[in-house]
C-alpha positions in Angstrom: 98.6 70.7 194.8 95.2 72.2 193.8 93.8 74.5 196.7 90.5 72.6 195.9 91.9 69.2 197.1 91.9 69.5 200.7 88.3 70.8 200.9 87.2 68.4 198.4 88.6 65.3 200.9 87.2 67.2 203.8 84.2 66.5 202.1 84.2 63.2 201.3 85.8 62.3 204.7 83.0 63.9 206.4 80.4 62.3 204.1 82.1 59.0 205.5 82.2 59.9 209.1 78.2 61.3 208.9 76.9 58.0 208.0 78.8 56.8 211.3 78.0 59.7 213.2 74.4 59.5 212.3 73.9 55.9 213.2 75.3 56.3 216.6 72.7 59.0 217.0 70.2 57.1 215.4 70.6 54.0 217.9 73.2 54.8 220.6 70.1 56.6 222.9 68.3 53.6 222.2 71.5 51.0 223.4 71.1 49.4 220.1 74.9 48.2 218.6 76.3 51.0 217.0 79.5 48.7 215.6 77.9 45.6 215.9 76.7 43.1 212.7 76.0 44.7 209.5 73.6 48.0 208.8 70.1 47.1 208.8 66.8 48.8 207.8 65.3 49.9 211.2 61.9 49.3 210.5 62.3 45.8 208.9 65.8 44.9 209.6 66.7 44.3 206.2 70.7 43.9 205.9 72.0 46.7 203.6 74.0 46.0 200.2 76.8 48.1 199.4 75.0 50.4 196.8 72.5 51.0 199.2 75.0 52.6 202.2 76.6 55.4 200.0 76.0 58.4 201.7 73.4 61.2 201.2 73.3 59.4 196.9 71.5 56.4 198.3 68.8 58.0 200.4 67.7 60.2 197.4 68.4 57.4 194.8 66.0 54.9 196.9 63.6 58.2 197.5 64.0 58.3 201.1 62.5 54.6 201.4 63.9 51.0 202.2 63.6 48.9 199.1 62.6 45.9 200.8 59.6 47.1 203.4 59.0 50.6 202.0 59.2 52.1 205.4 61.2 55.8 205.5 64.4 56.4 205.8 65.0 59.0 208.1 65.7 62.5 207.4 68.1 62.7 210.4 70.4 60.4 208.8 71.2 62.4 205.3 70.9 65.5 207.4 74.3 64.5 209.9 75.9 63.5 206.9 75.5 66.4 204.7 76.1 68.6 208.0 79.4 66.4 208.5 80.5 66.8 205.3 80.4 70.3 205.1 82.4 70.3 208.2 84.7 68.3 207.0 84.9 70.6 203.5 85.0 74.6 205.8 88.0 73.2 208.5 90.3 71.6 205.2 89.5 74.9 203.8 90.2 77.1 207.1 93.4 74.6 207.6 94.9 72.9 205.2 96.8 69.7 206.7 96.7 68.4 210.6 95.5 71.6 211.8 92.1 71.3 209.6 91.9 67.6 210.1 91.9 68.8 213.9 89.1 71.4 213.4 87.0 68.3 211.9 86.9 66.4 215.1 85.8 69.3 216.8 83.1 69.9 214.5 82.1 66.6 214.4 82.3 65.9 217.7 79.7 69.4 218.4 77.7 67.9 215.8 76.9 64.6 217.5 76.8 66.6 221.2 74.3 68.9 219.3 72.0 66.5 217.6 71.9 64.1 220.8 71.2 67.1 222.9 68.7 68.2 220.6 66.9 64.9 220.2 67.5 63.4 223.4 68.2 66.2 225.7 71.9 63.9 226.3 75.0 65.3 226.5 77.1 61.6 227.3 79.7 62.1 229.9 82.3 59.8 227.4 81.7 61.8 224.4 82.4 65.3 226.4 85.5 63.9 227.9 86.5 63.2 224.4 86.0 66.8 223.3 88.0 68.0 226.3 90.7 65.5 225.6 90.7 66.3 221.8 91.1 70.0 222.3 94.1 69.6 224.6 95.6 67.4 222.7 95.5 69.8 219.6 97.3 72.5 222.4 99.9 69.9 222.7 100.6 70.2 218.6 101.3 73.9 219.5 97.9 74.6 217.8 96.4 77.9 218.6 95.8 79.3 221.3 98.3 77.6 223.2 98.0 74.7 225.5 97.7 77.0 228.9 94.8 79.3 227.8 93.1 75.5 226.5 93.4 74.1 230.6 92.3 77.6 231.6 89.0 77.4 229.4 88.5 74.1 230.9 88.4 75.1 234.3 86.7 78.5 233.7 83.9 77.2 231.3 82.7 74.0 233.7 82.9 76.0 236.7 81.0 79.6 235.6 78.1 77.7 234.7 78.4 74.8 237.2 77.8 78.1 239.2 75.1 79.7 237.7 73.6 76.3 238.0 73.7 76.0 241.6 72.4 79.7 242.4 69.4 78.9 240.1 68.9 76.3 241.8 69.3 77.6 245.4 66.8 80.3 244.3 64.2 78.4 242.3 64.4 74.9 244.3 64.6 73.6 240.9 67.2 73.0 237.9 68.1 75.5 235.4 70.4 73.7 233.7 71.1 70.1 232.5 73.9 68.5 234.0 76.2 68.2 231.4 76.1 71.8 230.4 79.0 72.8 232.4 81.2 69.7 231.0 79.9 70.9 227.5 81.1 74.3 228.3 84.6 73.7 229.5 85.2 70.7 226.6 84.6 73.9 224.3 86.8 75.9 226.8 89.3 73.2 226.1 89.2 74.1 222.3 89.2 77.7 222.0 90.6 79.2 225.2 89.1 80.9 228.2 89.1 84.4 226.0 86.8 82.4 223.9 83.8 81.4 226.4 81.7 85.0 226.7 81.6 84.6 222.6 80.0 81.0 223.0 78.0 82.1 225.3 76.8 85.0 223.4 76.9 83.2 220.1 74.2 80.6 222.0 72.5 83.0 222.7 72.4 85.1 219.4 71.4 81.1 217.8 68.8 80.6 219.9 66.8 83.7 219.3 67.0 83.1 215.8 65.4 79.9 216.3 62.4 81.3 218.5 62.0 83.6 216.0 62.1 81.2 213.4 59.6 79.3 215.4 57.4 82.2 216.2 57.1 83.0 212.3 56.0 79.4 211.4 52.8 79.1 214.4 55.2 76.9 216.7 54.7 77.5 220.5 58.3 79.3 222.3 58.5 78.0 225.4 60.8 76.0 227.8 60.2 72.8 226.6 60.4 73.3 222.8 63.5 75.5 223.1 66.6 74.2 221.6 68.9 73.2 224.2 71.9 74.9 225.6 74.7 72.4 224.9 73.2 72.4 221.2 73.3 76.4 220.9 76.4 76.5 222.4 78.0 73.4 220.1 76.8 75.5 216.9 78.3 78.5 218.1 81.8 77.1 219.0 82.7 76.1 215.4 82.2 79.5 213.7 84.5 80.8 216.2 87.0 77.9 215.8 87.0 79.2 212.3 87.3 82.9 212.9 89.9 82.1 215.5 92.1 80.2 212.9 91.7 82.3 210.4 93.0 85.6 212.6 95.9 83.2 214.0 96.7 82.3 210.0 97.3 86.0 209.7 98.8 86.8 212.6 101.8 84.2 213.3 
């Protein structure tokens, strides 16, 4: 087989799993049906033909607009799915086979986590339970690093910053950090390992600089309340290092 193929279907897979993603981001915050009837036009509730739910082709082949009220298509929606997709592509390209189809849910998994946190300043209990759950049940494949060093990471990750949380608050009478930072944390933990968690920590870190500067080149205000969130830093940092960590374990066992 073609080395090309694997990445290719990670592609289209994720193209596929973006449009779902990005419609339960779209409407999940909102309790709108995420499952529910057929896809509609938000703005006019038009019910969408087949040619017009292709993903990322139809939004630029209907310029971004519904075709029955006009109103925008948003950006968000092409944006998960190209992000997904690309996802999908780097772990069947990382991996080939179970192991990259595993990397996949994780990054898809930190891409909804990120873009709900992001836009909604959400991290839902159910879908970091499913991270967690995920990432022990790859350790259970005998997927590096093993299954002990995964419950570890767990542990470790919710409690350091359920920690750091408290003192902040003890000291400052007020919260640091969102509640479902520490779940975040050790769902990640549950992923790459406890030896993994200073890097996503640091890696947040290193991201969200880059964004205040970003932001500080282009006129925007830096403060607390425009500042990307941690649980979003720390979901983009996490699958870089799921990548380097495969990679190194590819040449090492």
């Amino acid at each position: 087989m073609p080395t090309y193929i694997m990445p290719l279907a990670g592609v289209f897979l994720g193209l596929i799993i973006g449009s779902f993603l990005a419609t339960l981001i779209l409407r999940w915050p909102e309790g709108r049906s995420v499952i529910g009837g057929r896809s509609s036009c938000d703005h006019c509730g038009h019910k969408l033909r087949a040619g017009e739910l292709i993903p990322v082709m139809s939004f630029f082949l209907q310029a971004g607009k519904c075709r029955s009220c006009g109103g925008a298509i948003a950006r968000d929606h092409v944006a998960i799915e190209l992000a997904a997709a690309l996802v999908g592509g780097i772990a069947l390209l990382t991996a080939p086979g179970l192991q990259g189809l595993a990397g996949a849910l994780f990054g898809w998994l930190l891409l909804t986590l990120a873009a709900l946190d992001a836009k909604h300043h959400w991290l839902p209990d159910g879908l970091t339970a499913a991270l967690a759950l995920s990432g022990l049940g790859a350790g259970l494949l005998s997927f590096q690093p093993v299954l002990q060093d995964r419950l570890i990471g767990g542990v470790a990750g919710f409690v350091s910053l359920a920690i750091i949380a408290a003192i902040y608050r003890a000291v400052k009478n007020r919260d640091g950090l969102g509640g479902g930072d520490p779940k975040m944390l050790g769902a990640i933990g549950c992923w790459l390992g406890w030896q993994a968690l200073p890097l996503v920590l640091l890696g947040a870190s290193l991201v969200g600089l880059l964004v205040a500067i970003s932001w500080r080149l282009r006129g925007r205000p830096v403060n607390a309340a425009t500042m990307m969130p941690l649980g979003s830093l720390m979901a983009i940092a996490a699958f870089p290092l799921w990548i380097f960590q495969t990679s190194l374990g590819a040449l090492l066992y």
